[in-house]
N, C-alpha and C positions, 0 to 999 in steps of 0.2 A: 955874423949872419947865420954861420951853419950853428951855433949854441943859441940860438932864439927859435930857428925851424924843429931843433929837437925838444927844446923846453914844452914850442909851442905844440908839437905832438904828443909828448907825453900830458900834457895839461889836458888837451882834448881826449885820448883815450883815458884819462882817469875820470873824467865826465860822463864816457858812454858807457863804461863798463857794467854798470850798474841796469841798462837801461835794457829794453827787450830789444830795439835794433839795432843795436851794438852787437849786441849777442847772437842774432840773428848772422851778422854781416863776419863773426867772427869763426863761426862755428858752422861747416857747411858741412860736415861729417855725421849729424845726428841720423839715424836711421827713419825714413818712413816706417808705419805701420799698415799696413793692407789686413785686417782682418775680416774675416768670410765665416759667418756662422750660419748651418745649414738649419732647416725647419725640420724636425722627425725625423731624424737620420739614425740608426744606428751601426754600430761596424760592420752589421753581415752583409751590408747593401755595396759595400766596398771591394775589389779586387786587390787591393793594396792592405785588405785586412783578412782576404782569404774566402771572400764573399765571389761568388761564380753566374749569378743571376745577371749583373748588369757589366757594361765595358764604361767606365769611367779614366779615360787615358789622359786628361787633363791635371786632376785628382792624383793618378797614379805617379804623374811625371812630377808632383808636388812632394812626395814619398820617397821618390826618387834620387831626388835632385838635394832633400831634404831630411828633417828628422820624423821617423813615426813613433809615436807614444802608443804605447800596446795598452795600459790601464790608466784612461782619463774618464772621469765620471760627470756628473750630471745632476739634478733633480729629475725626476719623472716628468716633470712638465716644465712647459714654456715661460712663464712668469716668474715663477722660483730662479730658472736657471739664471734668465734673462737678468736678474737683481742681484745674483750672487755673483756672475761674469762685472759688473756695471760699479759694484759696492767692494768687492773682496769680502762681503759678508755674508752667512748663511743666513737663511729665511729667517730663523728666530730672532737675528742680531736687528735684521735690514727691516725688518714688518711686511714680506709681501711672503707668504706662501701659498697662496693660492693662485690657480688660472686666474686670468682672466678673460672670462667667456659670455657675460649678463648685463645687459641696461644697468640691473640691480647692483650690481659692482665698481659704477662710477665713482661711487666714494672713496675705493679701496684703489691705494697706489702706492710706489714707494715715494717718498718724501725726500725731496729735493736739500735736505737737512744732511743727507748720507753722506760718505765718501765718493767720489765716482773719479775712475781712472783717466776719462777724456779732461775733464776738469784741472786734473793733476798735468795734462798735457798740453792744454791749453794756456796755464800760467807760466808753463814752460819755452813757448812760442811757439809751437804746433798751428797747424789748422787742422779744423775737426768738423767730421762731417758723418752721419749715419744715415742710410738708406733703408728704407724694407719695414720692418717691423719694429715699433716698439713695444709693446706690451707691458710695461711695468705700469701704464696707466693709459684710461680713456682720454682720447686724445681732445674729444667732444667737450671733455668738462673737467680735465685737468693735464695741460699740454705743458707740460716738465722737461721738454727736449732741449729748449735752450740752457733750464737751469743747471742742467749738467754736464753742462761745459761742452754744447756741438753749435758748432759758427751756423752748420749748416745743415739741413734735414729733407729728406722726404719719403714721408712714412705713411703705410697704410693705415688709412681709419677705421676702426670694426663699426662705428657708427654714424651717419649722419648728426647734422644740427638737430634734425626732429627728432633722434632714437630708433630710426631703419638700421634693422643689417646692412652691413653693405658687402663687395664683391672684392676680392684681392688681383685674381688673374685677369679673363677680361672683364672688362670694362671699370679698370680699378676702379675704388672712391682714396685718393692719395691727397694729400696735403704735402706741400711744397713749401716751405719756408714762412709759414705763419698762414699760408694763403691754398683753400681745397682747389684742386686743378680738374677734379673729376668730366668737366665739362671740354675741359682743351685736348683729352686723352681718351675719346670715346673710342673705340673696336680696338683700341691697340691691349697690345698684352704688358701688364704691370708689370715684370720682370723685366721688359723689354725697354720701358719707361724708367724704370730703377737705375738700370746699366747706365742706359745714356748719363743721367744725371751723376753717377757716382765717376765714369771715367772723364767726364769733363770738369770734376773737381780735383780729379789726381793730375790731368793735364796742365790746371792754370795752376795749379800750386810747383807741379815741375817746374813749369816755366820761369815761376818766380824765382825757383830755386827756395822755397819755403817750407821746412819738413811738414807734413800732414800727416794725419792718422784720419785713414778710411773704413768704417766700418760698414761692410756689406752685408746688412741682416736679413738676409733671404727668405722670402714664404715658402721658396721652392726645397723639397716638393711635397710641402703639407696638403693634407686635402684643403680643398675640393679637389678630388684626381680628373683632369679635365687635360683636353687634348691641348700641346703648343704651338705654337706657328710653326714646327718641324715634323708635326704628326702628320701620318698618312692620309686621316679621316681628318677631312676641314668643317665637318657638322659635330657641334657638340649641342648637349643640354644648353638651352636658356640659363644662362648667370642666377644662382639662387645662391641668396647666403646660407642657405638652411642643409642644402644636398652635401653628400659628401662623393660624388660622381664614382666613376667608374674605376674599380683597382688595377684594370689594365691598360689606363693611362699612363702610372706611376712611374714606369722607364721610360718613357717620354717627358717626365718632369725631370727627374733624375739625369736623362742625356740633355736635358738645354742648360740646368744646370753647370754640366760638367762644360759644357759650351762654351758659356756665360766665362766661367774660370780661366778657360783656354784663350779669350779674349781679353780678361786683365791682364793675364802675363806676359802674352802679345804688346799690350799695352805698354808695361812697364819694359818692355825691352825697348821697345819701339823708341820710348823717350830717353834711353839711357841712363836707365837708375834702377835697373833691378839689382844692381849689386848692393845698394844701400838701400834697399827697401826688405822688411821683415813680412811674409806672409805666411798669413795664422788661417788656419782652417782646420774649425770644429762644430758639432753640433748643438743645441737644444738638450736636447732628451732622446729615448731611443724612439724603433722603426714605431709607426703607427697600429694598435692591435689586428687592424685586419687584412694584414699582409704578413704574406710567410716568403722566404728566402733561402735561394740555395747556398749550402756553406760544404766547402771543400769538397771530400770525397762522398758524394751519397748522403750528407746531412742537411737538413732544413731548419731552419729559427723564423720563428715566428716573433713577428714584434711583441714589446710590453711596454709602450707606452704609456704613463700615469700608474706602473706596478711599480715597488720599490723594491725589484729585481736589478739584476747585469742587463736583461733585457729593455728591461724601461731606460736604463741609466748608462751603461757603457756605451759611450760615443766615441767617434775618431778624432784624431789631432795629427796635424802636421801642420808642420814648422821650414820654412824655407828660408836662409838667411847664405846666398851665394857667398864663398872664401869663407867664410865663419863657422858656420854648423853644416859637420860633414854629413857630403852625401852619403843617402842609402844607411844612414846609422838609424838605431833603433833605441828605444827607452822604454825600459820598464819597470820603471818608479810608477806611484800611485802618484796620479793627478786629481784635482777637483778644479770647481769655474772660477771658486773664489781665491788662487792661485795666479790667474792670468792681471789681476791689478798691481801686483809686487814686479811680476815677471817684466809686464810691458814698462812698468814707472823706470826700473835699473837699466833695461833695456835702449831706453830714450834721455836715460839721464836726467827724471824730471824727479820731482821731489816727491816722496813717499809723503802719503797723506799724516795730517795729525793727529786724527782722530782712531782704534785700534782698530786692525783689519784680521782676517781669519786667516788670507793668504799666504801663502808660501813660496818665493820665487823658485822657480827653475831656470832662473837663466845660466848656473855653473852647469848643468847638465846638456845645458842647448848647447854648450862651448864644448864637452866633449868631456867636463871636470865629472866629479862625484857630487859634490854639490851635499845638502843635508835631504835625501826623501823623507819624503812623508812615512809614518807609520800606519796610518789611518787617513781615511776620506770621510765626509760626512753630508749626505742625503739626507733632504726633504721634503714632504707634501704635507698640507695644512699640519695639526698636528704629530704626525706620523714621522718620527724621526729611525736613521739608524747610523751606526757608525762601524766603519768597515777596515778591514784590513784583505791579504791576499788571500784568507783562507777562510774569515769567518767573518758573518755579520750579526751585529747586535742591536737590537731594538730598543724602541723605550718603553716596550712593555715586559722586557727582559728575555724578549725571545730571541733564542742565538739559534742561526743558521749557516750550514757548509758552505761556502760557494763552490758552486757547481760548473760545469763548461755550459755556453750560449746553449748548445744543440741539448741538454738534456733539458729532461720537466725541472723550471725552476722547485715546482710545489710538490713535488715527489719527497717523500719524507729522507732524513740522512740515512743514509747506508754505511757499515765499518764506521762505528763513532769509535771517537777516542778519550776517553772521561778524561786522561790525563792533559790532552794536547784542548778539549774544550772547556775544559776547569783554566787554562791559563791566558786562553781565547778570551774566555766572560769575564776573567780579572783586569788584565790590558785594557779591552774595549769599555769598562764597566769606569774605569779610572779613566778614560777619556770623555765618559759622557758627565762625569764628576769634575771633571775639567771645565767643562765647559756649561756647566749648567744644564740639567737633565728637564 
């Protein structure tokens, strides 16, 4: 009897093995992902990067508790970045370098043809779910969110059925799982509608016991700078998709924000899994151009949003992974967005895509290892390319420039050149853009 219950057991798990709820039922180690990417952020808006203007204690205890990456980069804008985070591809590879900002730009998306890292995640038994933003395509006339592998979505529309602007904070216009909800969510605050829906997907999937990967794609705190349900003054402008509201709203976007944050991780304590859960938090692109910020001792930075500056492009990163990635450590290896697809696939154990990716994992550096950094990052906006290292950038119109500190004139000319140290600058970087097709 006992040589038929074990025959018959081992016959049965060589049946499931194979199968995804086998695998599921075998493996309850896989890590969550919590990823949180902010709208127009750049690092001097940060106290955890030396930024003195705002108190973001949520944010900071993420820094804290976790890894901060000193040089992670970006595109200048929203769309590039969004594709390259999504793909492991740079704009050239993936087809989207532009915003998307225009009725006229319906046509223009990334193509459901690409790599995408939820996708990779989802064949791996994940659930997968994105909130907030997507922007790699109008949602109106080409709604790609299922094809890239998310079970589950609810994302701001920039446009109505008819081609209206529409509104992100209040009175969003959001789509909710194939279906626009705009009407069941009037006076409430989008951000506040996001939340809801993004912790009750991390809840029923705890419950399951079923790894998920949550992506929290924030509008907050892109303009329209417009007061939140925690601001002082409860009268704002009428909802226009067109205003870009008032810039002294902006730490009040930035504090519900940090809020918002301080309520997942509440969250994920609450259900007992923050030790196996990975939370990723970075930006877009950098601060918005018409806001300046205090930095350290007596210095100010101004945003450069859409410049293919550190201004426009250095964003924050941290990395929280409880008992794994030590506290309070710091990294300063060169990051890019299209990095984050290798990182999370190794990180989850799911299968690296098949088709070639740009990226670069850094998951030996989140462990505390040396790992291979980067040599070089590479930025995007339409065709405006450059390729960077810690000391110089190079264009593709062959213009090499110093990099300079946040607080000075990026466009201030170089000062103390060194022919010798930039003669070897434009060879390196010149054999990188030869690398990769100029």
């Amino acid at each position: 009897m006992k040589t038929l219950i074990l025959k018959t057991t081992i016959f049965a798990l060589s049946l499931c093995a194979g199968t995804n709820s086998c695998a599921l039922a075998q493996d309850a180690t896989r890590p969550n992902i919590v990823l949180i990417l902010a709208d127009d952020l750049g690092i001097e808006c940060l106290s955890a990067y030396g930024g003195t203007s705002h108190k973001t204690p949520h944010i900071d205890l993420l820094a804290k508790e976790g890894m901060r990456f000193s040089r992670c980069f970006s595109n200048p804008y929203c769309s590039p970045s969004r594709g390259s985070l999504l793909t492991g591809r740079y704009p050239f590879q993936n087809g989207l370098n532009v915003v998307l900002h225009s009725k006229k730009q319906e046509n223009i998306y990334l193509k459901p043809s690409q790599p995408s890292f939820p996708r990779q995640l989802k064949q791996h038994g994940y659930a997968t779910q994105i909130v907030g933003k997507w922007h790699v395509s109008l949602e109106h006339k080409h709604n790609t969110i299922r094809e890239f592998g998310f079970d589950h979505y609810q994302t701001w529309c920039i446009f109505d059925e008819k081609g209206g602007k529409t509104t992100r904070f209040w009175n969003p216009y959001l789509m909710r799982d194939d279906r626009i909800i705009a009407d069941e969510i009037k006076d409430r605050y989008g951000p506040d509608v996001d939340l809801d829906v993004y912790l009750d997907f991390i809840k029923t999937n705890a419950k399951a016991k079923k790894p998920f990967l949550a992506y929290y794609s924030t509008y907050l705190p892109h303009f329209p700078w417009e007061p939140t349900p925690d601001s002082k003054e409860k009268t704002y402008r009428a909802p226009n998709a067109a205003h870009k509201g008032d810039p002294k709203y902006f730490p009040d976007m930035l504090a519900y924000l940090d809020k918002q944050i301080g309520t997942m991780l509440q969250t994920l304590d609450d259900l007992g899994i923050a030790e196996n859960t990975i939370v990723i938090f970075l930006a877009d692109n950098g601060t918005d151009t018409g806001l300046v910020h205090a930095w350290g001792e007596g210095k100010s930075i101004a945003g450069g949003k859409g410049t293919m500056t550190d201004r426009g492009t250095h964003v924050p990163l941290l990395v929280r992974w409880p008992g794994k990635i030590k506290a309070g450590s710091v990294c300063e290896d060169l990051i890019d967005l299209t990095d984050f697809f290798p990182t999370i696939c190794e990180l989850t154990g799911a299968k690296q895509p098949e088709q070639s990716i740009h990226g670069r994992s850094f998951v030996p550096q989140l462990l505390g290892k040396p790992g291979q950094p980067r040599m070089w990052i590479h930025i995007q906006h339409a065709n405006s390319r450059q390729v960077r290292n810690n000391d110089y950038m190079l264009d593709n119109k062959d213009q090499l420039r110093r990099v300079v500190p946040l607080w000075e004139d990026p466009a201030r000319p170089n000062e103390n050149s060194d022919p010798e140290k930039e003669a070897a600058a434009r060879k390196s970087l010149q054999a990188v853009f030869d690398d990769l097709g100029k």
